[in-house]
BAGUKE-251155 format. One record per residue (C-alpha): x, y, z; residue in three letters; residue number from 1. Coordinates in nm, 2 decimals, decimal comma, always signed. Example, Ala and Ser with C-alpha at 12.3 -4.5 7.8 and 13.67 -1.06 7.14 Angstrom:
BEGIN
> u; v; w; aa; i
> +1,23; -0,45; +0,78; ALA; 1
> +1,37; -0,11; +0,71; SER; 2
// end
This chain:
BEGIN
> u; v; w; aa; i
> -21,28; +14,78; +5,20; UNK; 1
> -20,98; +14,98; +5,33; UNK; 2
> -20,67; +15,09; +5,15; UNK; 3
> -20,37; +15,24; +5,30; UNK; 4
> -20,04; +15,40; +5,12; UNK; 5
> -19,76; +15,60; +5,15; UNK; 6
> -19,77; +15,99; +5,03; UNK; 7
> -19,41; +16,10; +5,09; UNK; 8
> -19,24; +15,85; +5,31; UNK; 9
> -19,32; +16,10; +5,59; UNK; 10
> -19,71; +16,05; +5,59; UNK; 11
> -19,95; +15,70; +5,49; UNK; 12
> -20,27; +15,80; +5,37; UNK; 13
> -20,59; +15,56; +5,45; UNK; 14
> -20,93; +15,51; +5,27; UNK; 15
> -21,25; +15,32; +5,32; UNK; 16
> -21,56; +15,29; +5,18; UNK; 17
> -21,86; +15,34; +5,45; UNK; 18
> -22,11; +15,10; +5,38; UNK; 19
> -22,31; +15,19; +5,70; UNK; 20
> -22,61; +15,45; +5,75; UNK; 21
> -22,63; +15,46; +6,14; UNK; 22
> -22,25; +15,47; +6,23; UNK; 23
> -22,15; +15,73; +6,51; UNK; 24
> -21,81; +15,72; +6,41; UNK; 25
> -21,49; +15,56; +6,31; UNK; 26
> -21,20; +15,37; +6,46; UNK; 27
> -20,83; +15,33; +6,32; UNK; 28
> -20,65; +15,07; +6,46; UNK; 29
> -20,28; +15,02; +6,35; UNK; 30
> -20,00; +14,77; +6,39; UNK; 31
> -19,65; +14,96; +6,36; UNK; 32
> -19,36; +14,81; +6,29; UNK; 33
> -19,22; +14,51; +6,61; UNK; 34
> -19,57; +14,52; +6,69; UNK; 35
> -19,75; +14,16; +6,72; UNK; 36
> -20,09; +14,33; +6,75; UNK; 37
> -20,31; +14,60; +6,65; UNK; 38
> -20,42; +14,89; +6,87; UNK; 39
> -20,64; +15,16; +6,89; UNK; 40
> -20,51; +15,40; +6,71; UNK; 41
> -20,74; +15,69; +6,64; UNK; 42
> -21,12; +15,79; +6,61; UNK; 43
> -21,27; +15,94; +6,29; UNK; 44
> -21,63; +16,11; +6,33; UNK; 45
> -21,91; +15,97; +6,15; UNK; 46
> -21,98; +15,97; +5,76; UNK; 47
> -21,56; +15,98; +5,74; UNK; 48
> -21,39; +15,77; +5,46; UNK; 49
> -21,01; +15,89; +5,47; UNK; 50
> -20,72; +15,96; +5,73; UNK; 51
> -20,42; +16,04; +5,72; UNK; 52
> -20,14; +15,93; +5,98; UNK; 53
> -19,88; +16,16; +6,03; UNK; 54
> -19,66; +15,99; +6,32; UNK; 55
> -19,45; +15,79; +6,07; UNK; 56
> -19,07; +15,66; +6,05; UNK; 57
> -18,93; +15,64; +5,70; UNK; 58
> -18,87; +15,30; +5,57; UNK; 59
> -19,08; +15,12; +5,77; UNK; 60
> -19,44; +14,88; +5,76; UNK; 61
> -19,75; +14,98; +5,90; UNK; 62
> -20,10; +14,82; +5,90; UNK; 63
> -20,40; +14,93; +5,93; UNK; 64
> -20,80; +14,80; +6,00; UNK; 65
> -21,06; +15,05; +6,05; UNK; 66
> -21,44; +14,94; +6,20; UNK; 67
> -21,78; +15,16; +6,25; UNK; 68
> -21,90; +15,28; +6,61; UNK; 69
> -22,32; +15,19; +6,57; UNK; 70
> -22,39; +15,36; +6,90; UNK; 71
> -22,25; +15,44; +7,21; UNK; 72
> -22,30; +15,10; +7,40; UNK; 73
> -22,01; +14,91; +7,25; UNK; 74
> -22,17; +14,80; +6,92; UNK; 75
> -21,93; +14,82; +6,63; UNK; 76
> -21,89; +14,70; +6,30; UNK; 77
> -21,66; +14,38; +6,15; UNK; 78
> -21,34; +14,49; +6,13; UNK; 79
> -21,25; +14,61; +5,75; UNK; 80
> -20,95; +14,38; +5,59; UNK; 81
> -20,62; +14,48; +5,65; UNK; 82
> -20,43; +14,77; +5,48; UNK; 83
> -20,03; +14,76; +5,45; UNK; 84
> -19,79; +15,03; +5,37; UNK; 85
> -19,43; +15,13; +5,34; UNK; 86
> -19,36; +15,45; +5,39; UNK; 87
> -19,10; +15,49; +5,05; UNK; 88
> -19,07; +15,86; +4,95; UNK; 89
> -19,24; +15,92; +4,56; UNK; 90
> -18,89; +15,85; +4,33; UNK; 91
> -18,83; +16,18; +4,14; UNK; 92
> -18,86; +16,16; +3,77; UNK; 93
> -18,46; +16,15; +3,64; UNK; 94
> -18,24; +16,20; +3,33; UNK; 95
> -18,43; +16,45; +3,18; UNK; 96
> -18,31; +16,55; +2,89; UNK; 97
> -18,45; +16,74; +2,52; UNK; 98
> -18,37; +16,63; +2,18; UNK; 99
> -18,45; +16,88; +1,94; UNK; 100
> -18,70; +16,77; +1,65; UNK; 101
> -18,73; +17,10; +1,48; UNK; 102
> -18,71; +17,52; +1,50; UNK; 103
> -19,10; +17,47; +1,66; UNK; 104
> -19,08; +17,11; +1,87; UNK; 105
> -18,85; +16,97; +2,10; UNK; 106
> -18,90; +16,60; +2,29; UNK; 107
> -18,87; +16,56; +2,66; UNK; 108
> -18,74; +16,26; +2,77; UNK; 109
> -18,72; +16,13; +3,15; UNK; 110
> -18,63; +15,83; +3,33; UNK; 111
> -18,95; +15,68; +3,53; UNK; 112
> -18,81; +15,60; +3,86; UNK; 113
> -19,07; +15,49; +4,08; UNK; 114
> -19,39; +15,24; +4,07; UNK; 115
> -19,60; +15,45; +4,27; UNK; 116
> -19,67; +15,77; +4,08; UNK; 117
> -20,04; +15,79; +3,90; UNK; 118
> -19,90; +15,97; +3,69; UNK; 119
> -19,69; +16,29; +3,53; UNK; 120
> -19,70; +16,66; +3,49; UNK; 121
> -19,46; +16,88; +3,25; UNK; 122
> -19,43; +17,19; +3,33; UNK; 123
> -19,24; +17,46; +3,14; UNK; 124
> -19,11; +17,83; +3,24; UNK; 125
> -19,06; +18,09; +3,03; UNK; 126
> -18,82; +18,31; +3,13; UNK; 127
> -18,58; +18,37; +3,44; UNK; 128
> -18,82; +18,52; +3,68; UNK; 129
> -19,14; +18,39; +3,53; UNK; 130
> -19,37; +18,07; +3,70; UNK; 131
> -19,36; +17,76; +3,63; UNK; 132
> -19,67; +17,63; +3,46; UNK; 133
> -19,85; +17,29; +3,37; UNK; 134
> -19,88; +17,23; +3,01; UNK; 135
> -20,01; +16,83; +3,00; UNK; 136
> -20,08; +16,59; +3,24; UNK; 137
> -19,93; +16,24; +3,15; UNK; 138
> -20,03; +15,88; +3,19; UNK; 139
> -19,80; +15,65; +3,47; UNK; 140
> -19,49; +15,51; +3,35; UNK; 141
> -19,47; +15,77; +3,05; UNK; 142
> -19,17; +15,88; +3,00; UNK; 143
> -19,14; +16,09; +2,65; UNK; 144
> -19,34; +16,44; +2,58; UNK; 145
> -19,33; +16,64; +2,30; UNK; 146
> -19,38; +17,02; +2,31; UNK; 147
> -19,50; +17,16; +1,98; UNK; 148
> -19,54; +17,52; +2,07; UNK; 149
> -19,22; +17,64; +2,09; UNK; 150
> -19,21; +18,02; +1,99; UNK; 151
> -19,03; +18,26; +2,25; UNK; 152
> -18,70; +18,38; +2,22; UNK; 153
> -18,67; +18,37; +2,59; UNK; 154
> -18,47; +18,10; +2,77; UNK; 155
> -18,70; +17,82; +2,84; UNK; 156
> -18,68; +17,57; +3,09; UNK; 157
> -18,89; +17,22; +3,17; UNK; 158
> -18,90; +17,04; +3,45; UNK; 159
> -19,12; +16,69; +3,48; UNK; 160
> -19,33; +16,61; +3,82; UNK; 161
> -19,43; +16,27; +3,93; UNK; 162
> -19,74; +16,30; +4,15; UNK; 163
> -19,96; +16,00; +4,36; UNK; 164
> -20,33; +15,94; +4,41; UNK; 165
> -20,27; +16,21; +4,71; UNK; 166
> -20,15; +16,51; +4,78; UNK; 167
> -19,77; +16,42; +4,72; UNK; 168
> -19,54; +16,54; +4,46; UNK; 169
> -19,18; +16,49; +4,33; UNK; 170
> -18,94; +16,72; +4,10; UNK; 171
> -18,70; +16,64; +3,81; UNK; 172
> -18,43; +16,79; +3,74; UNK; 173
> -18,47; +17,12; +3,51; UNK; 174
> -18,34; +17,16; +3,16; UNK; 175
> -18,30; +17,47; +2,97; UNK; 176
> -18,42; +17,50; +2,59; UNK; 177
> -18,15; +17,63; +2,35; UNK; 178
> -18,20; +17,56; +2,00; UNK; 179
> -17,81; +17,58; +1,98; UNK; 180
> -17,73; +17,37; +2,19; UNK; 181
> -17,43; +17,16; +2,11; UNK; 182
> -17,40; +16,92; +1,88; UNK; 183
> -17,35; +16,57; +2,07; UNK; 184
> -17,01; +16,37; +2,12; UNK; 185
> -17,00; +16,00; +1,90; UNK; 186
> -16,72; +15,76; +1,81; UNK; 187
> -16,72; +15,73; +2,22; UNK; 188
> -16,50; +15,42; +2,27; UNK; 189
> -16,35; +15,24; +2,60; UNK; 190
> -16,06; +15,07; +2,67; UNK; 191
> -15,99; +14,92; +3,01; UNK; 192
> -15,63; +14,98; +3,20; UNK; 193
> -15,68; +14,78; +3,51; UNK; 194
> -15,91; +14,67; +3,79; UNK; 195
> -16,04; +14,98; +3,85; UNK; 196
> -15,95; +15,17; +3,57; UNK; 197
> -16,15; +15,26; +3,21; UNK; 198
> -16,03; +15,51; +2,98; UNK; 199
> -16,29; +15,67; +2,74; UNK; 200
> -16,21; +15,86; +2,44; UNK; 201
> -16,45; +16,04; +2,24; UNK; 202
> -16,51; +16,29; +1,91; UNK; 203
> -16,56; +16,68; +1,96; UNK; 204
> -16,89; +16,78; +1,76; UNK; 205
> -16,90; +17,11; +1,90; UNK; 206
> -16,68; +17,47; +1,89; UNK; 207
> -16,96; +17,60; +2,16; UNK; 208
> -16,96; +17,37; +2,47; UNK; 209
> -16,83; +17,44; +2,75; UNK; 210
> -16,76; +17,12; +2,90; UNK; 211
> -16,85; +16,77; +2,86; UNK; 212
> -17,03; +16,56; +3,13; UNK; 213
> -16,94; +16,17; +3,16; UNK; 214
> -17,24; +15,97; +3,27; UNK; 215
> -17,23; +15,56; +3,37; UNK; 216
> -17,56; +15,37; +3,37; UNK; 217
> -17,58; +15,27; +3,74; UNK; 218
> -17,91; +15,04; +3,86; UNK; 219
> -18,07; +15,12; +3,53; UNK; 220
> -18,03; +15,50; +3,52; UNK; 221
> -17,71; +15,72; +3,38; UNK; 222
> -17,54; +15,94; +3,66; UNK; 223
> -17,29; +16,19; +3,59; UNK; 224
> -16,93; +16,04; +3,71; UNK; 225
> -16,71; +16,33; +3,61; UNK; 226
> -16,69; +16,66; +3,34; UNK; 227
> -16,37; +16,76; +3,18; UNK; 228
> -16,32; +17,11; +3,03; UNK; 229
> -16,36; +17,20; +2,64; UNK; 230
> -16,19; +17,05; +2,38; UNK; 231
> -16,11; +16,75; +2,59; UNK; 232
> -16,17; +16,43; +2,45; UNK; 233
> -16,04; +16,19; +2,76; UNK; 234
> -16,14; +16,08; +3,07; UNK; 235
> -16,03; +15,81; +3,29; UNK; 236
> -16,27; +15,64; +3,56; UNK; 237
> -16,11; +15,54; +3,80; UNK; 238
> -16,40; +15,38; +4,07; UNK; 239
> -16,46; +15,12; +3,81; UNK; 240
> -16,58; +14,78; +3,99; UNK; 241
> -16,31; +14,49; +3,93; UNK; 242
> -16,50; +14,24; +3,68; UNK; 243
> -16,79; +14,44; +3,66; UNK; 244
> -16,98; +14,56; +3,35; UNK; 245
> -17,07; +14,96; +3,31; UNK; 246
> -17,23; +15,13; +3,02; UNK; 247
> -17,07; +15,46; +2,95; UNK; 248
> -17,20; +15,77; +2,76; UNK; 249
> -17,12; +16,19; +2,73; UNK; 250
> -17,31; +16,48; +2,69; UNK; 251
> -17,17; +16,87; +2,59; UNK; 252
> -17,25; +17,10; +2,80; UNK; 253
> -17,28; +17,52; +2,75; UNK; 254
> -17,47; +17,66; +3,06; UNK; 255
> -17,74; +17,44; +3,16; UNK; 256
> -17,80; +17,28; +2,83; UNK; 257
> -17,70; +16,98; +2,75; UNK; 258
> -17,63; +16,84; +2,41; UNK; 259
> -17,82; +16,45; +2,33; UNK; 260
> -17,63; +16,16; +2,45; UNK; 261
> -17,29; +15,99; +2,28; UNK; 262
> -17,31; +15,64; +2,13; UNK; 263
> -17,33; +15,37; +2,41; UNK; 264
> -17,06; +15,19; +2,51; UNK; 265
> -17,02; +14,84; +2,74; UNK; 266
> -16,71; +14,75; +2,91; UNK; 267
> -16,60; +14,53; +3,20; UNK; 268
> -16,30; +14,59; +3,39; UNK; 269
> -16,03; +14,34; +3,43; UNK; 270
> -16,09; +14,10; +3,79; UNK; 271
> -15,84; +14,13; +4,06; UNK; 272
> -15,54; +13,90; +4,10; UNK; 273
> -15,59; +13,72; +4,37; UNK; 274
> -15,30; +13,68; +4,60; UNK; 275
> -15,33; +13,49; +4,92; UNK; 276
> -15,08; +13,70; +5,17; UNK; 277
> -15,25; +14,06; +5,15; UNK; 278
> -15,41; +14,01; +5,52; UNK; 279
> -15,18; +14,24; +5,67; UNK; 280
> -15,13; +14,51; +5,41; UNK; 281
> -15,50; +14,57; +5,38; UNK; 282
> -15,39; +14,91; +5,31; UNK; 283
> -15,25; +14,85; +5,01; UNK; 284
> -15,43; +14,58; +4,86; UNK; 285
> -15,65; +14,85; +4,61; UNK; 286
> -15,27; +14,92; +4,50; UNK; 287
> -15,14; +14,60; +4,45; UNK; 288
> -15,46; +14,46; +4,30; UNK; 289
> -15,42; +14,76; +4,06; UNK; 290
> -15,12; +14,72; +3,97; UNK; 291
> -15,14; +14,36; +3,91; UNK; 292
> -15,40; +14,42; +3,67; UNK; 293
> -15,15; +14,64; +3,46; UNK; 294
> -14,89; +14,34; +3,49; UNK; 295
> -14,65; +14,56; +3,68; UNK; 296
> -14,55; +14,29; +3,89; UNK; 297
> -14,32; +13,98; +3,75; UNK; 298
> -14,49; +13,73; +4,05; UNK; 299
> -14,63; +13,40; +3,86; UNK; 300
> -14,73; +13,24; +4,23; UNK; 301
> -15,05; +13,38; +4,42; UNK; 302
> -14,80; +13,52; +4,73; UNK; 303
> -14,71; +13,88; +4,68; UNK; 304
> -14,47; +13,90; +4,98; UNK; 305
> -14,60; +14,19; +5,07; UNK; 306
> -14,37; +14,28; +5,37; UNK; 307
> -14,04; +14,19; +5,22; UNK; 308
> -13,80; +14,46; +5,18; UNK; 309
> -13,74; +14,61; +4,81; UNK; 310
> -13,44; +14,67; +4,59; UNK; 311
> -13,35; +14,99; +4,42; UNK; 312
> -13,40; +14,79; +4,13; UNK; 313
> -13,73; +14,63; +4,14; UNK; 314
> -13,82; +14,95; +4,26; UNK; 315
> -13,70; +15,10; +3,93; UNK; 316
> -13,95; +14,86; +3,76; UNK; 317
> -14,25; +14,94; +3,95; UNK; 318
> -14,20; +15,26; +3,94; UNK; 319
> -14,10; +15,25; +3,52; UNK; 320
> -14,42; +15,01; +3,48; UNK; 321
> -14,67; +15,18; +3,64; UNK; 322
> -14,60; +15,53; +3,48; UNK; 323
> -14,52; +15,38; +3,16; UNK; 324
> -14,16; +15,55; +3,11; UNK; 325
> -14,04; +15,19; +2,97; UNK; 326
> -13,77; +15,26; +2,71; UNK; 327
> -13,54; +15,07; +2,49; UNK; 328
> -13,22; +15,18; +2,60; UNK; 329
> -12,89; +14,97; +2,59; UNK; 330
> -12,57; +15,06; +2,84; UNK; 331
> -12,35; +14,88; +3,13; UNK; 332
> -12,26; +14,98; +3,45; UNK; 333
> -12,03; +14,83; +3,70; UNK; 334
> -12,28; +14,66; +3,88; UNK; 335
> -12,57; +14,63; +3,58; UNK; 336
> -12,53; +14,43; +3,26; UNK; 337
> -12,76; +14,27; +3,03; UNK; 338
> -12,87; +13,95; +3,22; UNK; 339
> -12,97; +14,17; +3,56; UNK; 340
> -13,36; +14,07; +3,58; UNK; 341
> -13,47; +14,43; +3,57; UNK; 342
> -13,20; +14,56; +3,33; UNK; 343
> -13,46; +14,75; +3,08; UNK; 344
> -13,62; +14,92; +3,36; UNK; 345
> -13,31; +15,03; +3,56; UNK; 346
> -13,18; +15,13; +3,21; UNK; 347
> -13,49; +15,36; +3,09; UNK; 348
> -13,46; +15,47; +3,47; UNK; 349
> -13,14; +15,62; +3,43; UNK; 350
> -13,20; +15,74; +3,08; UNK; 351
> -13,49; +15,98; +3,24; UNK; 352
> -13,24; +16,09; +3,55; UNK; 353
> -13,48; +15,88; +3,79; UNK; 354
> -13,19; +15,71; +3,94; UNK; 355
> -12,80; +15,80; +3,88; UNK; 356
> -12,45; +15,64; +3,87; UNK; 357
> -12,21; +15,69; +4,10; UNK; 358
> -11,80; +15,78; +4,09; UNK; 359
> -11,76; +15,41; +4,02; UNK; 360
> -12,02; +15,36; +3,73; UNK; 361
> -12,28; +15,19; +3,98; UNK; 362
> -12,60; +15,24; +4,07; UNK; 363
> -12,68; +14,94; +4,29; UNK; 364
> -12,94; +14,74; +4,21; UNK; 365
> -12,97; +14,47; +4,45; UNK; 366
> -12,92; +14,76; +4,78; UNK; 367
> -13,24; +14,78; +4,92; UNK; 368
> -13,39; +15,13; +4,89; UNK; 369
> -13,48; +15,37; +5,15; UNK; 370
> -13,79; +15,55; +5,21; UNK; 371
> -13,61; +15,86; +5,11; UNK; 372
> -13,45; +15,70; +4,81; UNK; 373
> -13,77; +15,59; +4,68; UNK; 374
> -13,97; +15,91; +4,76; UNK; 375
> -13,71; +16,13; +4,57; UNK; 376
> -13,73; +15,86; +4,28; UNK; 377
> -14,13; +15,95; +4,23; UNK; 378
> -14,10; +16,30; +4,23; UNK; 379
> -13,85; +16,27; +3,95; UNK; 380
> -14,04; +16,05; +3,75; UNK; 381
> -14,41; +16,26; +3,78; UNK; 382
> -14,17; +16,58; +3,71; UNK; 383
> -14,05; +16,38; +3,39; UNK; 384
> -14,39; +16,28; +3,27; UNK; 385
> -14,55; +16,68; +3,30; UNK; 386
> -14,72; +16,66; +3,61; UNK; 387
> -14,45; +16,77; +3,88; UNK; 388
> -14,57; +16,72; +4,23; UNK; 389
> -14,69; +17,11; +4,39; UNK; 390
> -14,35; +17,27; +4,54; UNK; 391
> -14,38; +17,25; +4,94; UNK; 392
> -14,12; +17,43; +5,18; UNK; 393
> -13,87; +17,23; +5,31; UNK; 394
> -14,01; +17,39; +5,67; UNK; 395
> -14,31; +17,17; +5,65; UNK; 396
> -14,10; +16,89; +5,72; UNK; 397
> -14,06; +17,05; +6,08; UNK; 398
> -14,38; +16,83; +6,15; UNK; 399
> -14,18; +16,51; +6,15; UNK; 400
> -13,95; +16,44; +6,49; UNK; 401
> -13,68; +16,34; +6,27; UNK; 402
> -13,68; +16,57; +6,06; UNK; 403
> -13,35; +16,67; +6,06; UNK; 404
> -13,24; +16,30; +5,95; UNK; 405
> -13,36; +16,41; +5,57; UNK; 406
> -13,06; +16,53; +5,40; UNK; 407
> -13,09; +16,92; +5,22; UNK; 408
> -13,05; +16,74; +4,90; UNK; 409
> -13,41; +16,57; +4,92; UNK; 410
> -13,60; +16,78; +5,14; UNK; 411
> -13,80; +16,96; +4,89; UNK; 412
> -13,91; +16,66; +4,66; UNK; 413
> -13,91; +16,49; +5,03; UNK; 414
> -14,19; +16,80; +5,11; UNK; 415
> -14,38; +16,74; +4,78; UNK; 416
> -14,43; +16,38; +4,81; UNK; 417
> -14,54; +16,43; +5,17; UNK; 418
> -14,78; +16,76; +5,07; UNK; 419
> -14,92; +16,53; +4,75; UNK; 420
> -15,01; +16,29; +5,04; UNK; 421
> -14,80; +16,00; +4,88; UNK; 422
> -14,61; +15,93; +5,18; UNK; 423
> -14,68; +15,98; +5,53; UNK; 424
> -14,54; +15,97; +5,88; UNK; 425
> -14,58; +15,69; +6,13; UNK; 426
> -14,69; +15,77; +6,47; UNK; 427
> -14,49; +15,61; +6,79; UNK; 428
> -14,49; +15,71; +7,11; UNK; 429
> -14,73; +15,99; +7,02; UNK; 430
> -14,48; +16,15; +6,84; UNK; 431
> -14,48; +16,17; +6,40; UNK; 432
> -14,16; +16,00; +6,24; UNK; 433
> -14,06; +15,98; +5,88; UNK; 434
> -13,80; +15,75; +5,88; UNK; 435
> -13,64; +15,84; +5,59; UNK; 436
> -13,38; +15,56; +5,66; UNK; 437
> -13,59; +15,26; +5,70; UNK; 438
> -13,60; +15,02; +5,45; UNK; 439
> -13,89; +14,98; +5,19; UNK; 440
> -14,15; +14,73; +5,19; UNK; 441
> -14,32; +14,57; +4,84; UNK; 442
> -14,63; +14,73; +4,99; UNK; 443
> -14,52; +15,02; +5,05; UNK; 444
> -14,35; +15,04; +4,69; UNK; 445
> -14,72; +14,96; +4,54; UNK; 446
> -14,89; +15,19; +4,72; UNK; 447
> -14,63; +15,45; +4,62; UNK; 448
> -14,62; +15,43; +4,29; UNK; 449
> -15,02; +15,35; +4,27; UNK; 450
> -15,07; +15,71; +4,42; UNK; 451
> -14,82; +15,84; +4,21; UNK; 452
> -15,02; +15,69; +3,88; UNK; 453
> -15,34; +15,82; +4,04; UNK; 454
> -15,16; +16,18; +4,05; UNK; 455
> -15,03; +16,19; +3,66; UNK; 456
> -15,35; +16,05; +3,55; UNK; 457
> -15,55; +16,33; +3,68; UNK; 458
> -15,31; +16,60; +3,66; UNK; 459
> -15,23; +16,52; +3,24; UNK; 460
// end
């Protein structure tokens, strides 16, 4: 009876039982992967009843047959049954994390990754410079240990390693002992803003962390997805799947401690809106989808229109929706009463100094707006809401051909907007324009204002 299986992913390691007295020797014969038959592999000397194959690709299916050599004329054993491996690396133990019981015990618990270990070793150091040592051995699939000895005043660190019926091994990650560590987050809730978007709040135990760490359970296991500072109570995810589920949870932090785990909390983002005209804007369609989500967007039909040119004044209301400057503000202007379809906007608009009238009371609604226009516009609004773009030289512009087409008046929030990456140039005839005089397109407009929501929401 032969069984074969993978160490490390780098090596498969074989075994037989020898059932004969007279052998001379072995033979390994092997079928590697796109191969229809087996081979002669290798030769073992007699009495031998293990081998270990080192010329391996990761990933990949091997099998194996092995068969005694009676003598030198030929004579040879049945052929053993067939052995298959595939050569997956031992899955590291993950999560681990301590809960403290009391002043003397503390319980280690770990995520069991993997279906190959045989089993688990914990292993504590005590001590920045001292070795690590073994202090239990643990059946497979365990994943909880409690340490009851728990005396030194030195910092003390664990660490949990997964080994297999061979030589191979795999590391957790460490954790570090305090007995002050802080106390955990709760009341963690969620609340989801768009597609992509979840915002979680949560309640500050602690005055000594010195950070919290923002974990999502992804394929079964919680990985980190972001830390904020101390005292913060907020985080936004924004790589949230559209209509998918995610369990959140968050940890403080103070060194390499780590305080036990918030409350759980479930939440499924909002799906896309599905418009039927995005083929040629693929570009944008993350921003428009976004946006949608938020109900920025006054479209009832599934047609976006994405390439259409857009007014200064549905411009106003992208802009005023996705930032959330909407304000109830009542006024007239030459060209802007009451009954003009994006009269609260344009009016909360001019109310912040995003857009302004002219000599004659207007501010022109229904002109379609400029790529300069509507860059200036964002600046403004970000610098309203607290989170002005970074200041750039008006010389960086130099990079554009027409450069000198920007007037003086806009070339600094012009620079910011292009430094903040918001807007870019367009490339013709190997040369980079701006074109701050071409007209606006309803993709453009989304993609704009999406980056610029992206900026104040991680700049608050």
């Amino acid at each position: 009876m032969a069984y074969s299986f993978s160490v490390d992913g780098k090596k498969i390691s074989l075994s037989w039982q020898d059932l004969t007295t007279n052998e001379t020797g072995f033979e390994i014969w092997r079928k590697a992967p796109n191969e229809t038959d087996y081979t002669l592999y290798d030769t073992m000397g007699r009495n031998a009843n293990s081998y270990i194959d080192l010329n391996v690709s990761p990933q990949s299916n091997y099998s194996y047959k092995v068969r005694a050599k009676i003598n030198d004329n030929e004579v040879y054993s049945d052929f053993s049954n067939e052995a298959g491996a595939l050569t997956t690396p031992l899955s590291p133990p993950a999560n681990l994390s301590f809960n403290i019981i009391s002043k003397t015990e503390v319980e280690l618990t770990w995520d069991d990754t993997s279906s190959m270990e045989a089993g688990f070793i914990v292993e504590k150091k005590i001590g920045l410079l001292s070795q690590w040592y073994q202090i239990s051995q643990l059946e497979p699939n365990t994943t909880k240990y409690n340490d009851k000895w728990i005396s030194s005043t030195e910092p003390t660190f664990y660490r949990i390693k997964a080994f297999d019926r061979s030589t191979a091994v795999s590391y957790s990650n460490e954790v570090q002992l305090s007995l002050d560590a802080p106390e955990a987050p709760s009341n963690l809730q969620a609340s989801v803003i768009s597609t992509n978007d979840v915002k979680l709040t949560w309640k500050d135990n602690s005055s000594t962390e010195e950070g919290f760490i923002i974990e999502a359970k992804q394929l079964y296991l919680f990985k980190e997805i972001g830390r904020v500072d101390s005292n913060v109570t907020t985080f936004i995810y924004h790589d949230a799947v559209p209509g998918k589920t995610m369990t959140y949870r968050i940890r403080a932090v103070k060194g390499l401690v780590q305080s036990n785990p918030s409350n759980e909390v479930a939440t499924a983002t909002l799906v896309n809106n599905t418009y039927s005209d995005l083929k040629s804007v693929s570009w944008a369609v993350e921003a428009i989808n976004n946006l949608a989500s938020r109900n920025v967007f006054d479209s009832t039909s599934n047609r976006f229109n994405p390439n259409q040119s857009i007014s200064r004044g549905e411009y106003c209301a992208i802009l005023v929706r996705s930032l959330g400057m909407e304000k109830a503000v009542a006024g007239r202007f030459a060209d802007v009463t009451a009954k003009h379809k994006y009269y609260k906007e344009i009016m909360a608009a001019e109310y912040f100094g995003i857009i302004s009238k002219d000599k004659y009371n207007k501010l022109y609604p229904d002109k379609l707006i400029t790529r300069e226009q509507a860059a200036v516009m964002l600046a403004l609004a970000l610098k309203i809401k607290g989170t002005p773009l970074p200041q750039k030289d008006s010389s960086t512009l130099k990079q554009f051909a027409d450069f000198k087409s920007i007037s003086d008046a806009s070339s600094r929030n012009i620079a910011a907007v292009c430094g903040a990456g918001i807007i870019s140039g367009r490339k013709i005839n190997g040369k980079v324009y701006l074109q701050p005089s071409n007209n606006v397109t309803r993709a453009e407009a989304a993609l704009m204002s999406y980056k610029g929501l992206i900026y104040n929401q991680s700049n608050q």
